[in-house]
Phi, psi and omega in degrees: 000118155354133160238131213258000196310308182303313196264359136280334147303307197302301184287346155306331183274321173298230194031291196288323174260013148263335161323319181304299184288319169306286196320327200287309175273339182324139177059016176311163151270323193279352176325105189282123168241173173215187154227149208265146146012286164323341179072034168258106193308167110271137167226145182334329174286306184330306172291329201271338163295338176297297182304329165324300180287270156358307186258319168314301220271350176292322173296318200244028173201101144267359170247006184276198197226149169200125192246129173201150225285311184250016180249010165069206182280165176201137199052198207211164166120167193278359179238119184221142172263113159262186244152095161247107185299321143239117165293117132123081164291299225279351152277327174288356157281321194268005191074015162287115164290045175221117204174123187201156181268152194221072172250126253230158143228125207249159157241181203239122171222177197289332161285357195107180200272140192229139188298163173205021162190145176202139178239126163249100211264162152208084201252033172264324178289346181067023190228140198231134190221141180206150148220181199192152188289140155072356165244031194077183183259182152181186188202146169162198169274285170229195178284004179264351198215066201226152178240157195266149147252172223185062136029142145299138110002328198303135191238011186211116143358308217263305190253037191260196174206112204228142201249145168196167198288292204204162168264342193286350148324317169280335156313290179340314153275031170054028189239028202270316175293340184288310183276002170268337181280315175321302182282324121003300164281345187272164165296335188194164180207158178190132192270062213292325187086142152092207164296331160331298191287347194289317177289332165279335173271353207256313159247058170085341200279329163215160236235349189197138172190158233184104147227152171314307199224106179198152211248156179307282183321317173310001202238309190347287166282349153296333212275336185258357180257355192274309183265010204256340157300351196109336200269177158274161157243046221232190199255198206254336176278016159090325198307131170258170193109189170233061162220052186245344187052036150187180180211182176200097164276164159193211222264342183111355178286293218263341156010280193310290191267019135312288180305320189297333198263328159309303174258045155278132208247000000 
């Protein structure tokens, strides 16, 4: 198996120096936000951790590829870096500390393309999550001073505990009644959002987690850090990875009837 060691280092020094540029503006008062086409903010730390990133991996991977939310794709080849620079703008425009840079490096396999490092950096949270293919998962300050994760044990629906953003996506998609049975059946629910539950499921701390609508830089670096813990990742059509453009973790016990409870019409 490949080692992968250099290009989690490597994605640990983007982490630190985007960290820099967000952290710098986190709480500006003069903080330019604008909103995209979509009708999603951006704010000026996005772009400039983006750009960041971006002018590192051209000095030290110049033949690699990079896809990131807001400078769209750049290059070509069997290795691409995504890059979402802040996961969750709109608390970090209100001064919600739950927000993180998200970075990823996918290869080109027979199925497409698959992450095969992720770094989830939160650094208002004072918290960091990394994995790398086939060598775990971990948390920790850096890669010298770090604890392994490890997925929950919880093996029944009644006594799991499952996180999700909002509801409305799931109206939208005609799947609301399913995930309202969900919460219901489950022991507890919290609407943490963003990047958070996937990483609280990735270490144990709650057992299910689930949006409707999500774009490949939002899943990437969860989805390998999710599953380098033990647990699963797939999109709500069972397909794994983070390319269903929406997803569903869990501890890899509870799977099955996550997705059974999701997709009911």
């Amino acid at each position: 198996m490949p080692d992968y060691h250099d290009d989690l280092r490597l994605a640990h020094v983007l982490a630190d120096a985007a960290d820099a540029t967000t952290m710098d503006r986190f709480k500006a008062l003069d903080l330019k936000v604008e909103t995209k086409p979509d009708m999603t903010p951006v704010s000026e730390a996005d772009k400039g951790a983006e750009e960041l990133i971006r002018n590192h991996l051209q000095r030290a991977r110049p033949r690699d590829a990079i896809l990131g939310e807001e400078y769209g794709v750049e290059g070509t080849g069997p290795r691409r870096w995504v890059i979402d620079p802040i996961d969750g703008t709109k608390n970090y425009v209100r001064g919600v500390p739950v927000w993180a840079t998200l970075i990823s490096l996918m290869e080109a396999t027979e199925g497409g393309y698959q992450p095969v490092v992720g770094v989830v950096s939160a650094p208002a949270l004072g918290r960091r999550w990394w994995a790398a293919k086939g060598a775990g998962a971990f948390t920790g300050r850096s890669l010298t001073s770090a604890s392994r994760l490890h997925v929950s044990n919880v093996s029944r629906v009644s006594d799991a505990s499952f996180a999700y953003s909002s509801l409305t996506g799931w109206e939208e998609q005609g799947r609301l009644d399913g995930f309202l049975d969900l919460t219901r059946a489950v022991w507890r629910t919290r609407g943490y959002g963003d990047f958070w539950p996937y990483m609280m499921v990735a270490e144990g701390s709650i057992d299910l987690a689930a949006e409707p609508e999500l774009s490949l830089w939002d899943m990437a670096a969860p989805a390998i850090v999710v599953t380098e813990a033990g647990g699963s990742f797939t999109g709500l059509d069972g397909r794994p990875g983070p390319h269903s453009g929406n997803a569903a973790a869990s501890n890899g016990l509870l799977h099955d009837e996550l997705l059974g409870y999701l997709n009911q019409r």
